[in-house]
C-alpha positions in Angstrom: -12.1 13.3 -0.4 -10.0 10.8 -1.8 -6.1 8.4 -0.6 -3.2 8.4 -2.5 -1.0 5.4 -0.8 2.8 5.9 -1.1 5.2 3.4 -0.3 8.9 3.9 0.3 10.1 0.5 -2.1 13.8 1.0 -0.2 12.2 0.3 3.2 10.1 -2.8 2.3 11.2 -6.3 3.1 8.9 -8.6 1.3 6.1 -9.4 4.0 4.2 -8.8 1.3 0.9 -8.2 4.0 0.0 -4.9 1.9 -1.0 -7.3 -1.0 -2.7 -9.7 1.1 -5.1 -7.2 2.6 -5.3 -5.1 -0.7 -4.3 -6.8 -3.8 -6.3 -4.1 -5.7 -4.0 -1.7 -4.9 -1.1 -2.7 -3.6 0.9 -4.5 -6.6 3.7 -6.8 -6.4 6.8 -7.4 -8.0 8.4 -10.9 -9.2 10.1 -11.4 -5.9 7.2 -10.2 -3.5 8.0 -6.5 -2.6 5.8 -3.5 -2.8 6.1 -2.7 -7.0 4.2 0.9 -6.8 5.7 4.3 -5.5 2.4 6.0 -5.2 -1.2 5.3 -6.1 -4.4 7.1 -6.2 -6.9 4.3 -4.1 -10.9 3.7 -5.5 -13.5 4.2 -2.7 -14.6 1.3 -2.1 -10.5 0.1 -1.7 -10.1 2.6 0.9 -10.6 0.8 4.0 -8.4 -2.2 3.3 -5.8 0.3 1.9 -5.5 1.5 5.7 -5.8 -1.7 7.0 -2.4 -2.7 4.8 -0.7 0.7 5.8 -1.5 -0.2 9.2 0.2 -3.7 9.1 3.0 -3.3 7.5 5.9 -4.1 10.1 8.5 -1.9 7.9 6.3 0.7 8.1 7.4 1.6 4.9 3.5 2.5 3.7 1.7 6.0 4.1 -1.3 7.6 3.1 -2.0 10.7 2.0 -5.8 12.4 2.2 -6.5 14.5 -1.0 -9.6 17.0 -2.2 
């Protein structure tokens, strides 16, 4: 089973704490908010992937669990 991490880009405010706990898979744009809409997460990126869905104060991150 694999993540897919969505983000809702209308909802973020810039904390930018997604990045700092995956920067693998949580990509940036020029002035700091979340830059991806979805994205299918690597394995070995999983755990930190929850980690930043889990701190994101807007909660504007989810995850969904895929076959």
């Amino acid at each position: 089973m694999s993540i897919i991490v969505r983000a809702d880009q209308a909802r973020c405010m810039g904390h930018a704490r997604c990045n700092s706990y995956a920067p693998g898979v949580f990509k940036l744009d020029d002035n700091g908010y979340v830059a991806i809409s979805q994205a299918e997460v690597a394995p070995e990126d999983e755990a930190a992937a929850r980690h930043a869905v889990a701190a994101c104060p807007e909660r504007a991150l989810s995850i969904e669990e895929v076959e």
